[in-house]
N, CA, C, O and CB atoms as a CASP TS submission, in Angstrom:
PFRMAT TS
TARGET T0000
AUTHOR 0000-0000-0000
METHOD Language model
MODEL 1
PARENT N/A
ATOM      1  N   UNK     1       0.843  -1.196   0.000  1.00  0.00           N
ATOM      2  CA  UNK     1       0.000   0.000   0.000  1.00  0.00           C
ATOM      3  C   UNK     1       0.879   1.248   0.000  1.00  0.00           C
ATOM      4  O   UNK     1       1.921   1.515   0.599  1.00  0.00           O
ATOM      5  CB  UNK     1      -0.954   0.005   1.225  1.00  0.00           C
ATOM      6  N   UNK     2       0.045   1.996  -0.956  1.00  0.00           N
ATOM      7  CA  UNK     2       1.328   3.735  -0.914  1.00  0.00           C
ATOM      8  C   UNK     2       1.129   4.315  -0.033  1.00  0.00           C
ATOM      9  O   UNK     2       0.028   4.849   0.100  1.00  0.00           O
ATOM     10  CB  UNK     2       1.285   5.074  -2.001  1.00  0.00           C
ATOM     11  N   UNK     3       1.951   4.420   0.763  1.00  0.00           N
ATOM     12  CA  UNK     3       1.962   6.195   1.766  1.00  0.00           C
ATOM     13  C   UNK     3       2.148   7.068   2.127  1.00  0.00           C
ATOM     14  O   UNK     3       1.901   7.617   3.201  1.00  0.00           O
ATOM     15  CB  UNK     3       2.005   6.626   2.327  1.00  0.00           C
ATOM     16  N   UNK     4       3.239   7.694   0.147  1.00  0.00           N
ATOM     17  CA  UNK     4       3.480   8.644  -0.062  1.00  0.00           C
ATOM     18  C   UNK     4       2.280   9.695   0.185  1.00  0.00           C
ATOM     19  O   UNK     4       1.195   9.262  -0.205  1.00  0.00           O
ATOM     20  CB  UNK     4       4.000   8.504  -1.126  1.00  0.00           C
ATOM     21  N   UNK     5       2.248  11.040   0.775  1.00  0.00           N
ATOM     22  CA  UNK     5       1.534  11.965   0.949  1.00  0.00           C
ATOM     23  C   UNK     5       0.862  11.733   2.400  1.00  0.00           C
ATOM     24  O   UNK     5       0.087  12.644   2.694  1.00  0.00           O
ATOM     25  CB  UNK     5       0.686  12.081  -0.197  1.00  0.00           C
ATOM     26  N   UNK     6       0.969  10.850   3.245  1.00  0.00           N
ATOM     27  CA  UNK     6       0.047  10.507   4.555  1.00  0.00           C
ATOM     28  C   UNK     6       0.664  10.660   5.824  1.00  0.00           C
ATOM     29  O   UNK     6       0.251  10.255   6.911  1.00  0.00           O
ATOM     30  CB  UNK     6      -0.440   9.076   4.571  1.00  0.00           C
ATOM     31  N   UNK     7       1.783  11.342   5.542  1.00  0.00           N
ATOM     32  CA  UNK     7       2.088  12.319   6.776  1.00  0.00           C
ATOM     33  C   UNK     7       2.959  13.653   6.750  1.00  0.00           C
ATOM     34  O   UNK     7       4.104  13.750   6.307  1.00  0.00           O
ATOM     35  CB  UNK     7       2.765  11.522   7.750  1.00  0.00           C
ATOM     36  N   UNK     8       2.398  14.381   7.160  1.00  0.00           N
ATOM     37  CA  UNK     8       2.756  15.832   7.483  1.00  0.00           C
ATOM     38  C   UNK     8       3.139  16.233   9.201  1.00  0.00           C
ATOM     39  O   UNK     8       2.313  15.891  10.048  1.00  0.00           O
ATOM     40  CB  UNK     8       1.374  16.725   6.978  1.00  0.00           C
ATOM     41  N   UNK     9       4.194  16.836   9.567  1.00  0.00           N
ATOM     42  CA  UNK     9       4.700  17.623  10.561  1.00  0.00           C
ATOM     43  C   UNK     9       4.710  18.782  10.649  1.00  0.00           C
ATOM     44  O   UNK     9       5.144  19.633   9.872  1.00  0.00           O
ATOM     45  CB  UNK     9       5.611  17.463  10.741  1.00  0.00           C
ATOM     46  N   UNK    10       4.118  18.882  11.827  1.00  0.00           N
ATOM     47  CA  UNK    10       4.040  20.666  11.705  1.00  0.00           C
ATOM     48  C   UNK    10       4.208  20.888  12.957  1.00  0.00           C
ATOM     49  O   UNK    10       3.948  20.102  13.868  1.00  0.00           O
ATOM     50  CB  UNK    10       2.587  21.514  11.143  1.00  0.00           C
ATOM     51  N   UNK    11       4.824  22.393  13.082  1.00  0.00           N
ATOM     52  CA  UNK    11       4.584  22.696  14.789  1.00  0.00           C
ATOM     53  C   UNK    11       3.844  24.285  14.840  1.00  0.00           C
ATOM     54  O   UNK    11       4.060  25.364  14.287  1.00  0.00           O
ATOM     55  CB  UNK    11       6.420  22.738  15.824  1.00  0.00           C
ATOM     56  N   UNK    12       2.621  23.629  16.069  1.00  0.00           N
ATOM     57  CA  UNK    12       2.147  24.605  16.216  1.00  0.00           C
ATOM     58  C   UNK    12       2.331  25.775  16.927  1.00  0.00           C
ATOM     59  O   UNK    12       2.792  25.834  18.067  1.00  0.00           O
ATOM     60  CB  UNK    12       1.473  24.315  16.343  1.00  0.00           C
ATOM     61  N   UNK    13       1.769  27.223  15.871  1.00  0.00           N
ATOM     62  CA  UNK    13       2.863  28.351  16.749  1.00  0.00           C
ATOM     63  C   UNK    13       2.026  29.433  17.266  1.00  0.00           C
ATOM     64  O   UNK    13       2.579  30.427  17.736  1.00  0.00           O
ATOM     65  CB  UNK    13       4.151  29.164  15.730  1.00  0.00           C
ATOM     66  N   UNK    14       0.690  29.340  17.226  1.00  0.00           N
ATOM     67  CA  UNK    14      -0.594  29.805  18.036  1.00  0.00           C
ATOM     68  C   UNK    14      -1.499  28.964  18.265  1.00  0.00           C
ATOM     69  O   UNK    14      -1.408  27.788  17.913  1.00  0.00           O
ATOM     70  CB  UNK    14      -1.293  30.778  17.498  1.00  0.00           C
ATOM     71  N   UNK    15      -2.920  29.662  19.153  1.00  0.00           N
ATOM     72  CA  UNK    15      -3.894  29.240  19.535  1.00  0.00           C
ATOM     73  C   UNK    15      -4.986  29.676  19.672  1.00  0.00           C
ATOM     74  O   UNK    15      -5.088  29.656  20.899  1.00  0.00           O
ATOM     75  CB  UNK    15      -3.726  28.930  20.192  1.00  0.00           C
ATOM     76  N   UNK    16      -6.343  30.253  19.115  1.00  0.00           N
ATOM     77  CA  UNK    16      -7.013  31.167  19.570  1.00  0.00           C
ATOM     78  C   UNK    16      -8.331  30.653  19.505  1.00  0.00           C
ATOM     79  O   UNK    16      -8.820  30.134  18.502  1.00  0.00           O
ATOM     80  CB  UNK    16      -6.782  32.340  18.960  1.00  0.00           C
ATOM     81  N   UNK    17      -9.066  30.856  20.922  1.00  0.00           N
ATOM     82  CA  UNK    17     -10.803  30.693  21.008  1.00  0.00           C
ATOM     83  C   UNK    17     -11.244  31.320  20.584  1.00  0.00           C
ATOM     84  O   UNK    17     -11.179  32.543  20.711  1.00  0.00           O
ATOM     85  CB  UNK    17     -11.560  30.713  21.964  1.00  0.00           C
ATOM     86  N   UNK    18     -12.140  30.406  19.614  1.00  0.00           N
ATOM     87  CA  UNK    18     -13.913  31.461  19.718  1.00  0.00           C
ATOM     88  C   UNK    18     -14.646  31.078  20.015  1.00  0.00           C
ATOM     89  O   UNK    18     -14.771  29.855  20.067  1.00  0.00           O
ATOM     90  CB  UNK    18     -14.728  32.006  18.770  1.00  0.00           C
ATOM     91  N   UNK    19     -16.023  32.351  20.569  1.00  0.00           N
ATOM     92  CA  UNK    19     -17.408  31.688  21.299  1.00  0.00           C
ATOM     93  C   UNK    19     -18.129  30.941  20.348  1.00  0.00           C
ATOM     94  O   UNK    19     -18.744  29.944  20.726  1.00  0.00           O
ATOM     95  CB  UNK    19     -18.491  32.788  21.903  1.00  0.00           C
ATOM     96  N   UNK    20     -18.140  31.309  19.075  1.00  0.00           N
ATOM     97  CA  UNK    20     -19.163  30.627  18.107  1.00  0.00           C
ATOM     98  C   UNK    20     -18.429  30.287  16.547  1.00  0.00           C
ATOM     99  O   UNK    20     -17.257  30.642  16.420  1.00  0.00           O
ATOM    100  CB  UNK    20     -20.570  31.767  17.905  1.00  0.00           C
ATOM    101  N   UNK    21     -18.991  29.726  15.579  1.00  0.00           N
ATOM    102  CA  UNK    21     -18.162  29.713  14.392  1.00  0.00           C
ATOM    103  C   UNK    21     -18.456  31.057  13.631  1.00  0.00           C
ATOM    104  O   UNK    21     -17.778  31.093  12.604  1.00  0.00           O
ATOM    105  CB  UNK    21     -18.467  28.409  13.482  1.00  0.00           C
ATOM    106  N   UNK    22     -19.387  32.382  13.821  1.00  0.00           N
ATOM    107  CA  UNK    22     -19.492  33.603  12.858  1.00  0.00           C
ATOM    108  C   UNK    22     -18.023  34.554  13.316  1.00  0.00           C
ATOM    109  O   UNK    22     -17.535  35.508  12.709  1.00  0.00           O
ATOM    110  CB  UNK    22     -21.204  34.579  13.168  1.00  0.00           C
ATOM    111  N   UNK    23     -17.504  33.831  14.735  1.00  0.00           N
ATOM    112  CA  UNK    23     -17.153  34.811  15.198  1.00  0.00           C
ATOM    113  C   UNK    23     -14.983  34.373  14.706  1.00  0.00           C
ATOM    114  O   UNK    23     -14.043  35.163  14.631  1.00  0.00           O
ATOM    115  CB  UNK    23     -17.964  34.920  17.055  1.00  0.00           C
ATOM    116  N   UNK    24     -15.021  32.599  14.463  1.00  0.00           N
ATOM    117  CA  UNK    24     -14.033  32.565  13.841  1.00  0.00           C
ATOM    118  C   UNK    24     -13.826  32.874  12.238  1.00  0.00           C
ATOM    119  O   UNK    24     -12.838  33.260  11.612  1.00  0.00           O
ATOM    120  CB  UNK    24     -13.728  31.530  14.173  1.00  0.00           C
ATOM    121  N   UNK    25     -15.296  32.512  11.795  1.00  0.00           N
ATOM    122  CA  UNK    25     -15.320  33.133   9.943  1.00  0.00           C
ATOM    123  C   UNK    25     -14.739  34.412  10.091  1.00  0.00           C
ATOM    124  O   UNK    25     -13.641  34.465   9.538  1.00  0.00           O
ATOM    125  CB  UNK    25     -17.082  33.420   9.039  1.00  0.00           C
ATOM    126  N   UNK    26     -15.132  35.599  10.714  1.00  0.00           N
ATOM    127  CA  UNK    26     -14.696  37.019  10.265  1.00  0.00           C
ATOM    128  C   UNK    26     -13.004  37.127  10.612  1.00  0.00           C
ATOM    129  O   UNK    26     -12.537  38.254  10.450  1.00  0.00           O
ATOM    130  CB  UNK    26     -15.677  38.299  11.195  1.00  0.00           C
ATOM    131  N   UNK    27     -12.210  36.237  10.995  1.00  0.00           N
ATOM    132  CA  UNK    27     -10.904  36.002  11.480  1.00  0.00           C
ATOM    133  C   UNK    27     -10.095  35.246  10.566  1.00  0.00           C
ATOM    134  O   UNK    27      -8.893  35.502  10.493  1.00  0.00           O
ATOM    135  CB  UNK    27     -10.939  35.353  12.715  1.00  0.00           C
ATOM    136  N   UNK    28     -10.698  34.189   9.737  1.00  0.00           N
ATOM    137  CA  UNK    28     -10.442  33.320   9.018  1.00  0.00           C
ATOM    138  C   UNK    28     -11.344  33.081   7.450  1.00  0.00           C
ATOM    139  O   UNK    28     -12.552  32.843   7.427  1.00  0.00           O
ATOM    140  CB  UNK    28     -10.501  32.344   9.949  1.00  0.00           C
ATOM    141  N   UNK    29     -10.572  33.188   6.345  1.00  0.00           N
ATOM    142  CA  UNK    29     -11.258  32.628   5.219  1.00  0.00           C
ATOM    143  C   UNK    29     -11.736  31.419   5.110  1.00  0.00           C
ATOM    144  O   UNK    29     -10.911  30.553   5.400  1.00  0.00           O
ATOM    145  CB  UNK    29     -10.632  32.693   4.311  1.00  0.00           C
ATOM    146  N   UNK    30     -13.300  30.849   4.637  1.00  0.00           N
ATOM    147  CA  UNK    30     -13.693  29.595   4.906  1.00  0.00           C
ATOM    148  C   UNK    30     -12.699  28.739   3.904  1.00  0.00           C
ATOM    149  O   UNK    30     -12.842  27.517   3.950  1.00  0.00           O
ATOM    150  CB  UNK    30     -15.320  29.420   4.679  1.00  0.00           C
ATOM    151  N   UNK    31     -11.671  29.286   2.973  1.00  0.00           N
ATOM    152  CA  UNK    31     -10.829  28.889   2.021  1.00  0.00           C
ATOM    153  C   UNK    31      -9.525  27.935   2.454  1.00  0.00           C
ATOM    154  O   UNK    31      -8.863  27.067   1.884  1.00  0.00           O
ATOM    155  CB  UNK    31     -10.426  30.115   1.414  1.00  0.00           C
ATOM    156  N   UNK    32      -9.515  28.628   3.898  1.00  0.00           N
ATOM    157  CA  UNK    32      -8.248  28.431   4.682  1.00  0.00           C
ATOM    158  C   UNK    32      -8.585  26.920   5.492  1.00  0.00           C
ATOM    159  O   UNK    32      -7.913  25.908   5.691  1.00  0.00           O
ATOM    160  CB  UNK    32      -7.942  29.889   5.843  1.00  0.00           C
ATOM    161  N   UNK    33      -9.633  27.231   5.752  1.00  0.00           N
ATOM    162  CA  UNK    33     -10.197  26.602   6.973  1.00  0.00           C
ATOM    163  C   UNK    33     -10.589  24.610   6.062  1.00  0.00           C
ATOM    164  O   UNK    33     -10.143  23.492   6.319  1.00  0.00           O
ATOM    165  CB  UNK    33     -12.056  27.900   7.647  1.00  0.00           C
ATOM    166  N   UNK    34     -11.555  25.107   5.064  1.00  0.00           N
ATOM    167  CA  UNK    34     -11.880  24.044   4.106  1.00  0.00           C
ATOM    168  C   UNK    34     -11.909  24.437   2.727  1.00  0.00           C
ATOM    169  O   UNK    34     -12.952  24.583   2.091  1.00  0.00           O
ATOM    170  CB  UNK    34     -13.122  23.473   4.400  1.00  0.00           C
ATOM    171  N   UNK    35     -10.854  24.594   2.311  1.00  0.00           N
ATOM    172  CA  UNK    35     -10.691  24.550   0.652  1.00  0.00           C
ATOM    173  C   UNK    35     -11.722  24.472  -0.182  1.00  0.00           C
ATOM    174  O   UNK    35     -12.593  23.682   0.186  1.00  0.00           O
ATOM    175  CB  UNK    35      -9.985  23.491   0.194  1.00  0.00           C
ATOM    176  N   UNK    36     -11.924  25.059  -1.239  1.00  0.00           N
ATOM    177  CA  UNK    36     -12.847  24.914  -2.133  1.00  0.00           C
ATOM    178  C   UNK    36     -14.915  24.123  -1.540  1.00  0.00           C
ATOM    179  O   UNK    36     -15.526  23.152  -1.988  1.00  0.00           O
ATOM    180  CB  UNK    36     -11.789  23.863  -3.213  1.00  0.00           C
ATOM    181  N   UNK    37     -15.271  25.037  -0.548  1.00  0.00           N
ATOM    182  CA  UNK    37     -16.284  24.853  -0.403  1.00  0.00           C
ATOM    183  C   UNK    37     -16.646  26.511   0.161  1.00  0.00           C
ATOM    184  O   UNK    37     -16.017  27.551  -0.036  1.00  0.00           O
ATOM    185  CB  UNK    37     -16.463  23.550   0.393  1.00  0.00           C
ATOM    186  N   UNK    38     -18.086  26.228   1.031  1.00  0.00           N
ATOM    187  CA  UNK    38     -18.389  27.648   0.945  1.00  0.00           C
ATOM    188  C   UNK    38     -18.408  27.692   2.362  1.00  0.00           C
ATOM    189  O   UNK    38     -17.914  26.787   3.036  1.00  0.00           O
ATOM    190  CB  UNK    38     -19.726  28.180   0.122  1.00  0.00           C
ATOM    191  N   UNK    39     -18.883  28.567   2.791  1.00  0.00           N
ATOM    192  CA  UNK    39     -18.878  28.696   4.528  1.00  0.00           C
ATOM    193  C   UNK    39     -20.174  28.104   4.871  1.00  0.00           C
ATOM    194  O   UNK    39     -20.256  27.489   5.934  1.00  0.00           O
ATOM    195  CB  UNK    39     -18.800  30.401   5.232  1.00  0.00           C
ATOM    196  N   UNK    40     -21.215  28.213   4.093  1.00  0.00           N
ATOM    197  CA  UNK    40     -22.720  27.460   4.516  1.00  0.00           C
ATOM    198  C   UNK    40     -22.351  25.797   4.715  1.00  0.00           C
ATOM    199  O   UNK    40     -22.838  25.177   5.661  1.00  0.00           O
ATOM    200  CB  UNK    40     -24.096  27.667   3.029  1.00  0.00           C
ATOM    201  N   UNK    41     -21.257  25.011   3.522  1.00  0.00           N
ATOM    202  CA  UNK    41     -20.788  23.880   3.766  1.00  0.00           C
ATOM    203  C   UNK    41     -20.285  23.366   5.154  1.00  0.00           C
ATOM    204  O   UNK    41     -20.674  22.454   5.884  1.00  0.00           O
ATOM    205  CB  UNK    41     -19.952  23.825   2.964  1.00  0.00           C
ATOM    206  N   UNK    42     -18.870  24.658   5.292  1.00  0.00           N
ATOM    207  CA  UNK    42     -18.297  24.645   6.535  1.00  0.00           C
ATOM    208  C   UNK    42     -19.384  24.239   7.733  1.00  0.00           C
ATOM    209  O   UNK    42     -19.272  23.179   8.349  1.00  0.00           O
ATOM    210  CB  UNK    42     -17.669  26.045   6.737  1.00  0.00           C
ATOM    211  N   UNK    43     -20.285  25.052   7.954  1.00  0.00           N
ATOM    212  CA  UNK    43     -21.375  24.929   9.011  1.00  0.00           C
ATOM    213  C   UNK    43     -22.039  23.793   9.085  1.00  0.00           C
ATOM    214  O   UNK    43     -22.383  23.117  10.055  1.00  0.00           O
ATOM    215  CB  UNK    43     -22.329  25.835   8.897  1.00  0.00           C
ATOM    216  N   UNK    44     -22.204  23.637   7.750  1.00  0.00           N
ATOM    217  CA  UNK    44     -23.889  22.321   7.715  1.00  0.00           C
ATOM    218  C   UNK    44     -22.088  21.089   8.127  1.00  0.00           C
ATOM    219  O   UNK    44     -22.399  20.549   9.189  1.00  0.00           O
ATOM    220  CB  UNK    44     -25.477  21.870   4.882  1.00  0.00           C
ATOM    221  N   UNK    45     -21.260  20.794   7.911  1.00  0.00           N
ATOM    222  CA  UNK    45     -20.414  19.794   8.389  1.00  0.00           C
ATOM    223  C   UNK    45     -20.530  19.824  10.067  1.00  0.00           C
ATOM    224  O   UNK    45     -20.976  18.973  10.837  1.00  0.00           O
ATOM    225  CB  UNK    45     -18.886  20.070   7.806  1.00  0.00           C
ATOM    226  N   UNK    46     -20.025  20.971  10.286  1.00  0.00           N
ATOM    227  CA  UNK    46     -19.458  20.871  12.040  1.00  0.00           C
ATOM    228  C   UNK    46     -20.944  20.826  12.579  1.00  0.00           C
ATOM    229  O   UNK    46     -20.997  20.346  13.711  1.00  0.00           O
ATOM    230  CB  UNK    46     -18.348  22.536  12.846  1.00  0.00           C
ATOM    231  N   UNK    47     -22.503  21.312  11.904  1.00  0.00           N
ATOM    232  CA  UNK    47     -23.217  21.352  12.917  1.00  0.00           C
ATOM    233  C   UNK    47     -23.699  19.276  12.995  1.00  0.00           C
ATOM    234  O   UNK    47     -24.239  18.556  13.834  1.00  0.00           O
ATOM    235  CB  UNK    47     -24.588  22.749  12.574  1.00  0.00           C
ATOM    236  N   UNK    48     -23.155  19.085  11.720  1.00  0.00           N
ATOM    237  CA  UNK    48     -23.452  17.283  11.722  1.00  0.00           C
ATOM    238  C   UNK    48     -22.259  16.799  12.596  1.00  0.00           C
ATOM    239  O   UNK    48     -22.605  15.805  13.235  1.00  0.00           O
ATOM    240  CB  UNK    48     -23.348  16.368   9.912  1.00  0.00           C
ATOM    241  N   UNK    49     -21.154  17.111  12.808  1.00  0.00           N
ATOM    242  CA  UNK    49     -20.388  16.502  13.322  1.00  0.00           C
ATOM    243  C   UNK    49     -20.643  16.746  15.025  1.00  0.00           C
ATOM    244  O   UNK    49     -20.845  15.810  15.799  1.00  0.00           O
ATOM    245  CB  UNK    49     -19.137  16.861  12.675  1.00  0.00           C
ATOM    246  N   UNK    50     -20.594  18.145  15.421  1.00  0.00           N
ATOM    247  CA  UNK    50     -21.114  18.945  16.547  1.00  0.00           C
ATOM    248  C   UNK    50     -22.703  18.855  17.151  1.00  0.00           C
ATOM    249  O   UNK    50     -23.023  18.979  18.333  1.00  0.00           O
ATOM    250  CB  UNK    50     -20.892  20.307  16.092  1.00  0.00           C
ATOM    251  N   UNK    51     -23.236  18.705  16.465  1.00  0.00           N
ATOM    252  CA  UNK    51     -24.381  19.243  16.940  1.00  0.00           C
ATOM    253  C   UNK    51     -24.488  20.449  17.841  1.00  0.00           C
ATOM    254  O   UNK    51     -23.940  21.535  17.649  1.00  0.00           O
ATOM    255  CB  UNK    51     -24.922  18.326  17.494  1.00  0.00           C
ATOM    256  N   UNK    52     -25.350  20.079  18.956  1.00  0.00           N
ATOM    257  CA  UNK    52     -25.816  21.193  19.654  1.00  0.00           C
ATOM    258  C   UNK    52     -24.251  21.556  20.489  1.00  0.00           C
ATOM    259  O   UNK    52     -23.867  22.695  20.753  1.00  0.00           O
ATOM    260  CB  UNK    52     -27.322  20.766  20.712  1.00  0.00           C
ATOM    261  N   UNK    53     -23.669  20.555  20.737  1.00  0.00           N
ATOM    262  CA  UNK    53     -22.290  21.237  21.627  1.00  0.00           C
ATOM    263  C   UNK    53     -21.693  22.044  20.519  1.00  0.00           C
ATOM    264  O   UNK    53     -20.811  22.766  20.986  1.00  0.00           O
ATOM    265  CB  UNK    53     -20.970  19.987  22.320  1.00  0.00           C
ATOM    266  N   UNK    54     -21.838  22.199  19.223  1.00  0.00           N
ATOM    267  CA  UNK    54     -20.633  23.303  18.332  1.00  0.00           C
ATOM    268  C   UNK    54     -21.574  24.706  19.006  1.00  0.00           C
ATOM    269  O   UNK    54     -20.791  25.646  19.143  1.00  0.00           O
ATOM    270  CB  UNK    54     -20.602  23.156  15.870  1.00  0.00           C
ATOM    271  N   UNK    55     -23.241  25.151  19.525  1.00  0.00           N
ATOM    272  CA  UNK    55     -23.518  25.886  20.306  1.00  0.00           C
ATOM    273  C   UNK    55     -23.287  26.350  22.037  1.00  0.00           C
ATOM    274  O   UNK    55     -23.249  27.412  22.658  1.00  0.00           O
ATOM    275  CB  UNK    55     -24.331  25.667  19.988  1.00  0.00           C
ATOM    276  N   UNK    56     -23.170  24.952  22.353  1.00  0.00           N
ATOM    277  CA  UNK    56     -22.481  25.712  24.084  1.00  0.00           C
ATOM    278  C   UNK    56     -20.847  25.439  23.996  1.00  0.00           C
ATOM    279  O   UNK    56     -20.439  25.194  25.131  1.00  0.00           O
ATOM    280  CB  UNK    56     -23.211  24.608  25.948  1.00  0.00           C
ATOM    281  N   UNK    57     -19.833  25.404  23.064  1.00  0.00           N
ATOM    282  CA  UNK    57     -18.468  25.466  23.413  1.00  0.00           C
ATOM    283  C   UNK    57     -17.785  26.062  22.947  1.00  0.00           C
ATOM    284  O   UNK    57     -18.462  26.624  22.086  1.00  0.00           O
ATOM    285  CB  UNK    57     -17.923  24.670  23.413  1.00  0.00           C
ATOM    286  N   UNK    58     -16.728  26.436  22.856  1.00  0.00           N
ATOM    287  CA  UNK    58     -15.717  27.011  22.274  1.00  0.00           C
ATOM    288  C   UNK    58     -15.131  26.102  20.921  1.00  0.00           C
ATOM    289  O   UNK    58     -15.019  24.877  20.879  1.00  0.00           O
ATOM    290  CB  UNK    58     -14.697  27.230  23.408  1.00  0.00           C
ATOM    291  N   UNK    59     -14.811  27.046  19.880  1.00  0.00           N
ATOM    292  CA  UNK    59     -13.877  26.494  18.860  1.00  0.00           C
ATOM    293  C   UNK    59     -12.279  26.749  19.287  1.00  0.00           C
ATOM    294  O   UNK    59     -11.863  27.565  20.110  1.00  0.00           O
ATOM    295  CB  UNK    59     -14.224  27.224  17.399  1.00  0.00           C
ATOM    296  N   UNK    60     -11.667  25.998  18.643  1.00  0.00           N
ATOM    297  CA  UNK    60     -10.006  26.194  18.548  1.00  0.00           C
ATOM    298  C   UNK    60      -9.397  26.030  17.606  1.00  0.00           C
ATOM    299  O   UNK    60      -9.078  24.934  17.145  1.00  0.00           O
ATOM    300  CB  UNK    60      -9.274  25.517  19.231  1.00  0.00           C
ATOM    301  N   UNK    61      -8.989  27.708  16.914  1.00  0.00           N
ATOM    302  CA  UNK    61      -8.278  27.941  16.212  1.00  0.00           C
ATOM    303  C   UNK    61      -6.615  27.440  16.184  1.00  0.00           C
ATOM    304  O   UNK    61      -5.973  27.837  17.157  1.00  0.00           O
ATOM    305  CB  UNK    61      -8.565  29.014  16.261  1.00  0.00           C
ATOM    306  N   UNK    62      -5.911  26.673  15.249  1.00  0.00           N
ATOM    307  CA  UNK    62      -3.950  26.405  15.506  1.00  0.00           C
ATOM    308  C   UNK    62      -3.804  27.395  14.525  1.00  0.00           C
ATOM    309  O   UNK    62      -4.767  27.656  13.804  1.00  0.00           O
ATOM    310  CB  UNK    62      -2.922  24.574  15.028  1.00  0.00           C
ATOM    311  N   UNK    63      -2.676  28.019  14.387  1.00  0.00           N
ATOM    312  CA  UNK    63      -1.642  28.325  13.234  1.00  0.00           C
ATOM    313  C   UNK    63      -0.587  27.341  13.809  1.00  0.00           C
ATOM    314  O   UNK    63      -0.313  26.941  14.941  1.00  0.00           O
ATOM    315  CB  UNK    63      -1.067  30.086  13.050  1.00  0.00           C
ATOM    316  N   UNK    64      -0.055  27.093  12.421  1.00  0.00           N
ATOM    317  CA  UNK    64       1.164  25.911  12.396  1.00  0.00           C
ATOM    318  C   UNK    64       1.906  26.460  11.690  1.00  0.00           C
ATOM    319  O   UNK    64       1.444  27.472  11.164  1.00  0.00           O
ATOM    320  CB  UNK    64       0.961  24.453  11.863  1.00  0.00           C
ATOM    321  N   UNK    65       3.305  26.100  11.353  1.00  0.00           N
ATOM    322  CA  UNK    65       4.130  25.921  10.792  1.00  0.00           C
ATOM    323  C   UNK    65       4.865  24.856  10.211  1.00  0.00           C
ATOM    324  O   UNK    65       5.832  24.421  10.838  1.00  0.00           O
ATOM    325  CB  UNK    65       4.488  26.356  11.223  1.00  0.00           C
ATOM    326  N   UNK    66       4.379  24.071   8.452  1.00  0.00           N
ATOM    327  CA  UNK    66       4.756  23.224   8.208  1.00  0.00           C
ATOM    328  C   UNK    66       6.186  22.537   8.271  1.00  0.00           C
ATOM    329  O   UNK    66       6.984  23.384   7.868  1.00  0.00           O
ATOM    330  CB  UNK    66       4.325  23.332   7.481  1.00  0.00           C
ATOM    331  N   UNK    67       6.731  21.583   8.542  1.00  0.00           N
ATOM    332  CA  UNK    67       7.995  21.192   9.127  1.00  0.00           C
ATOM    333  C   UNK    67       8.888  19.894   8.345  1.00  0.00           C
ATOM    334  O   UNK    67      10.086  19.963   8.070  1.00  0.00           O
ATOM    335  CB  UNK    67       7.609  20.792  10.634  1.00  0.00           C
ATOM    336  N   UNK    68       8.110  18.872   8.107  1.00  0.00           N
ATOM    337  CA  UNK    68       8.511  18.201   7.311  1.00  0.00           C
ATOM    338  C   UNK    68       7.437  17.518   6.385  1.00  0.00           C
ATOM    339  O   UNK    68       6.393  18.143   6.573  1.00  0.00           O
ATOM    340  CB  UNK    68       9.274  17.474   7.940  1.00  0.00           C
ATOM    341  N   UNK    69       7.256  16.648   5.592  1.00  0.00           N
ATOM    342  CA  UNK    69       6.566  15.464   4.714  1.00  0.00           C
ATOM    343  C   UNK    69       6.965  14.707   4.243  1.00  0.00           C
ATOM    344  O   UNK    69       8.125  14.912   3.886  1.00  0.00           O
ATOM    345  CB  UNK    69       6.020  15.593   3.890  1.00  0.00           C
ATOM    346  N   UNK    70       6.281  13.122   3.837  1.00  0.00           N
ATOM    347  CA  UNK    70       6.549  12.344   3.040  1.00  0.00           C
ATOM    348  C   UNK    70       6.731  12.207   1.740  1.00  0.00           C
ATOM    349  O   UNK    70       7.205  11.276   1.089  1.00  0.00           O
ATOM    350  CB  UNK    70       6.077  11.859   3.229  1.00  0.00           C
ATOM    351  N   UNK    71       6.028  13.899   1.232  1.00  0.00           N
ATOM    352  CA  UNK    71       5.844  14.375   0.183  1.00  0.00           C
ATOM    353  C   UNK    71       6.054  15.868  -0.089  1.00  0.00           C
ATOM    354  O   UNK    71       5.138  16.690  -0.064  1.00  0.00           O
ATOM    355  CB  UNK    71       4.788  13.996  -0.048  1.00  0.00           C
ATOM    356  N   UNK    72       7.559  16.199  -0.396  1.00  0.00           N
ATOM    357  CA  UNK    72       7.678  17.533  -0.218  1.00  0.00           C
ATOM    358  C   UNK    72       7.101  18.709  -0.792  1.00  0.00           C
ATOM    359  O   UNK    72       7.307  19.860  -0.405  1.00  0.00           O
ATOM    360  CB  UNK    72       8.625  17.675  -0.337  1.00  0.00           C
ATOM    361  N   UNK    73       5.965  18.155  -2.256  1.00  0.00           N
ATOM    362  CA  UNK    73       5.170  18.776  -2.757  1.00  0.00           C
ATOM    363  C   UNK    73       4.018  19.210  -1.840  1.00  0.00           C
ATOM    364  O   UNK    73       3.359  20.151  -2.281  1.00  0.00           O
ATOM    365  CB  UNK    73       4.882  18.133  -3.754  1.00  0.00           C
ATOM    366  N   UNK    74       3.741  18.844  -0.966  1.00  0.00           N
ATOM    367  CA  UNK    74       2.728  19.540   0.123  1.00  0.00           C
ATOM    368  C   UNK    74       3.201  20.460   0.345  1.00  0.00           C
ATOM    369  O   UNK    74       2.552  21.497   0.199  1.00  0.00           O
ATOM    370  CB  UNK    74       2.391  19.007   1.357  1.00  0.00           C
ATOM    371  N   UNK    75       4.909  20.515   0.922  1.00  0.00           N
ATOM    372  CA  UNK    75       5.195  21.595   1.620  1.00  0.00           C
ATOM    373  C   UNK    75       5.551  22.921   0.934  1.00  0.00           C
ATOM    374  O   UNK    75       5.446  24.010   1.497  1.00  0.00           O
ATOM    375  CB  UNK    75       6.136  21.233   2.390  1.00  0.00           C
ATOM    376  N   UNK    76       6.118  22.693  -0.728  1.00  0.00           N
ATOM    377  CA  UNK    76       5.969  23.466  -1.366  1.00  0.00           C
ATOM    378  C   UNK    76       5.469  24.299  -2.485  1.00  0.00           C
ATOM    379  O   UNK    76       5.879  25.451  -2.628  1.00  0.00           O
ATOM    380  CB  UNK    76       6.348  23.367  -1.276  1.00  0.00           C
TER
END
């Protein structure tokens, strides 16, 4: 089995809460977050994955810094 491309290293070099997901969209492009979909996507996912807790908790934002791969075309 190939497993070129199935791991990435990164170290993370922030951290930031938010109360709700409108309040990480205006901080973050839904581009960044999930590639080629829209932000209504973004939502209808986490509220299936989340449910009612993506309403009483906090999100958590990383910035990383990519570090190594199995596939150095990720990294560049």
């Amino acid at each position: 089995m190939d497993q070129v491309g199935k791991f990435i290293k990164v170290k993370i070099i922030s951290k930031e809460l938010f109360d709700n997901l409108d309040d990480l969209l205006k901080m973050y492009d839904v581009n960044r977050i999930m590639p080629n979909h829209t932000e209504q996507e973004l939502k209808e996912l986490l509220n299936k994955i989340y449910g009612d807790n993506l309403k009483n908790g906090k999100l958590v934002a990383f910035g990383f810094k990519y570090l190594s791969s199995d596939n150095e075309e990720i990294i560049n």
